[in-house]
ZAPAKOL-556740 format. One line per 2 residues: number of its first residue (from 1); for each residue x, y, z of C-alpha. Coordinates in nm, 3 decimals, padded with zeros to 5 digits. Last residue first. Example, Ala and Ser with C-alpha at 12.3 -4.5 7.8 and 13.67 -1.06 7.14 Angstrom:
2
2	01.367:-00.106:00.714  01.230:-00.450:00.780;
This chain:
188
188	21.161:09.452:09.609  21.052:09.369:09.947;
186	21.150:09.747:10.075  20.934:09.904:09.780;
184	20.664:09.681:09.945  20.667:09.793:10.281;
182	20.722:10.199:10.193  20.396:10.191:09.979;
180	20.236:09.981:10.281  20.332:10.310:10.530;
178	20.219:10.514:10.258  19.873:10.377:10.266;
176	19.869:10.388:10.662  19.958:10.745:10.685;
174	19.696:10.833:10.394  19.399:10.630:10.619;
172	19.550:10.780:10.951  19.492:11.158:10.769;
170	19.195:11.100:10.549  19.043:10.943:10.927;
168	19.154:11.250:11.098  19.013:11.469:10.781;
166	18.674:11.275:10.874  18.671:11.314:11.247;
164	18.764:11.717:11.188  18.404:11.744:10.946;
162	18.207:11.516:11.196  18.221:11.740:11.447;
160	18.134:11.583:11.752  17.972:11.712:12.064;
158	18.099:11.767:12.373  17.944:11.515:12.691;
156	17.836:11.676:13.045  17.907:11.456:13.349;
154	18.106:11.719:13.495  17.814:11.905:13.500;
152	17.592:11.692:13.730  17.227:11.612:13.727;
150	17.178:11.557:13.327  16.882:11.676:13.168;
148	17.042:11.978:12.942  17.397:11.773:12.888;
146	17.148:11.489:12.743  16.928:11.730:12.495;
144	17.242:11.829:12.341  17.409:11.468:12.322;
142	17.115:11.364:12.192  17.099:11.621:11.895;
140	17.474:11.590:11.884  17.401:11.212:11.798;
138	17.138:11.304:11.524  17.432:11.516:11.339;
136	17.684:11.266:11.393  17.473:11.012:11.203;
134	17.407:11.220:10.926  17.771:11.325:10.873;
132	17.888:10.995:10.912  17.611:10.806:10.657;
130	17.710:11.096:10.388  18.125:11.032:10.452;
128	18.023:10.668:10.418  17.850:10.728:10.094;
126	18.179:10.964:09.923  18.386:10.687:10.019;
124	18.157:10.444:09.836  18.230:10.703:09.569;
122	18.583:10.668:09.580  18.679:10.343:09.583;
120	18.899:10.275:09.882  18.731:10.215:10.144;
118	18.952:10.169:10.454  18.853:10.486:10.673;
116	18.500:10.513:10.541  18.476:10.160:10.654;
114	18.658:10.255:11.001  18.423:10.594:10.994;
112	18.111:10.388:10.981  18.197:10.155:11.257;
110	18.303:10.488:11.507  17.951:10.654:11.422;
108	17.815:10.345:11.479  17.967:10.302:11.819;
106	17.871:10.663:11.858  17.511:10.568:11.793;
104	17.540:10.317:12.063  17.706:10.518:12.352;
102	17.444:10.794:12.276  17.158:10.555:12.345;
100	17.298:10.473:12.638  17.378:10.766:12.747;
98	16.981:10.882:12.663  16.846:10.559:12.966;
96	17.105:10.719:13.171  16.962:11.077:13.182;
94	16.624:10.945:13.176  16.651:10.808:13.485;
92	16.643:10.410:13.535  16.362:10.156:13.607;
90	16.364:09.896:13.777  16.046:09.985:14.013;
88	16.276:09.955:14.298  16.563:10.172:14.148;
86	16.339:10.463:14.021  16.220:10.472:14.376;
84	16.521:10.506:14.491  16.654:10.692:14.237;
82	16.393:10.968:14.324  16.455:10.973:14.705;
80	16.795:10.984:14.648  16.730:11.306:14.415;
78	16.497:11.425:14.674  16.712:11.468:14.910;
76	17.073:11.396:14.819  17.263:11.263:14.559;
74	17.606:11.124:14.520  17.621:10.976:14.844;
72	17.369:10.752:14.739  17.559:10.412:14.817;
70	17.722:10.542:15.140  17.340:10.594:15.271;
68	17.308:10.193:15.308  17.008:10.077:15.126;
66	16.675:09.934:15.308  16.647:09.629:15.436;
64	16.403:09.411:15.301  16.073:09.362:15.551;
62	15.848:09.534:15.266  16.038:09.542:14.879;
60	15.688:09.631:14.720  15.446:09.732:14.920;
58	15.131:09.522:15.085  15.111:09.651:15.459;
56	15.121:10.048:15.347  14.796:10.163:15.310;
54	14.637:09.919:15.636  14.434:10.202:15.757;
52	14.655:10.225:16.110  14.974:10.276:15.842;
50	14.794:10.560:15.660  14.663:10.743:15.983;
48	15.014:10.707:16.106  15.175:10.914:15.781;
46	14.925:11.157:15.797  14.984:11.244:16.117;
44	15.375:11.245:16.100  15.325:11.473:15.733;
42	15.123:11.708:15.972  15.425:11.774:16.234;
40	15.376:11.684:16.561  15.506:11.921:16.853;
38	15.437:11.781:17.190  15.460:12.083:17.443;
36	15.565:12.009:17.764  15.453:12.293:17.988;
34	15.742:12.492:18.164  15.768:12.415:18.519;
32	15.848:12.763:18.737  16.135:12.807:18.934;
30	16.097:13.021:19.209  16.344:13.336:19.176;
28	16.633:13.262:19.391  16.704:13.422:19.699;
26	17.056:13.600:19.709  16.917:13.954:19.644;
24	16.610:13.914:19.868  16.293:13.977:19.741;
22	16.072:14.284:19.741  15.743:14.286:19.862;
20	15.455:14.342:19.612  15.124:14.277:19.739;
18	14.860:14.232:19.417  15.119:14.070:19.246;
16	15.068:14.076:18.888  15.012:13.811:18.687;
14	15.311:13.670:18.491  15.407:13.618:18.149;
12	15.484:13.994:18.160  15.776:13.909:18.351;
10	15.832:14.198:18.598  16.161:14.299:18.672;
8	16.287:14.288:19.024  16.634:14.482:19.080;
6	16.925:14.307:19.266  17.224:14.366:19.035;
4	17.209:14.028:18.911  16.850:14.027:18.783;
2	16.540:13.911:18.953  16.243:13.820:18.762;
C-alpha cells in the first residue's frame, strides 16, 4: 500500500513480492476486487426450508394483510409480536383479561356501598359494611397481582381502602339526611 507521503507499506493480505521496485508517488495502488460475500443468517435458512416443505401454506389469516405498524406503536419487539399473535388466536393478555375482572368487582364494590349508603336500619348496615370490606379486600388482591403483570406503569391501579370509602359514604349519607331534615321543616 502506498501512503500519502510516498512510502510503500506492505499489506499483510498480500504475498510478497519476490522483486520489489518501488512505485511512483502519483501511481495508484492497483485496485483489487473484494470477494462478495453472501451473509445468510440461520433463522433465513430455516425459515426457506420451512416454506419449500409446505409448513406454512395452511395458516391462519394467509393472503390478509397484515397490520399497519401505527397500530402497535405502543409495543415493540416481542411485545408486538406477542399481541399479534394473541390478537389472531382471539385471545387477550392476561393483563386485560384481570382489568376486567377488576372493573366488575369494583362495580360491586360501588353497588354495595350505594345500599350501605341508603340503608337505614342498622344492622343491615352493619352486613353491607361486612360484604364491602370483603369485597375490597379480594379486589386489592387483583389489583396487586395486576400492577405486578402489567407492561406499563402508568397503567398501574391503587388500591382501595374500604375503611375511608365507608366514612365517605357515613359522610354523603348524613349530608343527604340533613339536607331532607332541612326540606321538610321548610314545608311546615
Amino acid at each position: 500500500m502506498v501512503y500519502g507521503d510516498g512510502e510503500r507499506m506492505s499489506d499483510p493480505r498480500e504475498p510478497e513480492a519476490t522483486n520489489p521496485e518501488p512505485e511512483a508517488a502519483d501511481e495508484a495502488p492497483p485496485r483489487r476486487r473484494s470477494p462478495v460475500v453472501h451473509f445468510e443468517r440461520r433463522s433465513d435458512r430455516q425459515f426457506q426450508r420451512a416454506q419449500e416443505r409446505g409448513e406454512f401454506d395452511n395458516l391462519a389469516g394467509a393472503g390478509k394483510p397484515l397490520l399497519p405498524a401505527d397500530q402497535n406503536e405502543a409495543f415493540s419487539g416481542d411485545d408486538a409480536m406477542g399481541l399479534h399473535l394473541l390478537k389472531n388466536a382471539e385471545a387477550l393478555p392476561a393483563w386485560i383479561e384481570l382489568n376486567k375482572e377488576i372493573a366488575a368487582e369494583q362495580a360491586t364494590c360501588r353497588r354495595i356501598l350505594a345500599y350501605y349508603q341508603a340503608e337505614r336500619d342498622r344492622d343491615r348496615r352493619a352486613r353491607f359494611a361486612r360484604d364491602y370490606r370483603r369485597h375490597v379486600e379480594e379486589l386489592n388482591r387483583k389489583i396487586e397481582h395486576y400492577n405486578l403483570i402489567v407492561p406499563a406503569r402508568h397503567l398501574e391501579k391503587a388500591k382501595h381502602l374500604a375503611d375511608r370509602d365507608l366514612r365517605d359514604a357515613d359522610r354523603r349519607r348524613w349530608a343527604l339526611l340533613d339536607r331532607e331534615e332541612r326540606e321538610r321543616r321548610q314545608q311546615s
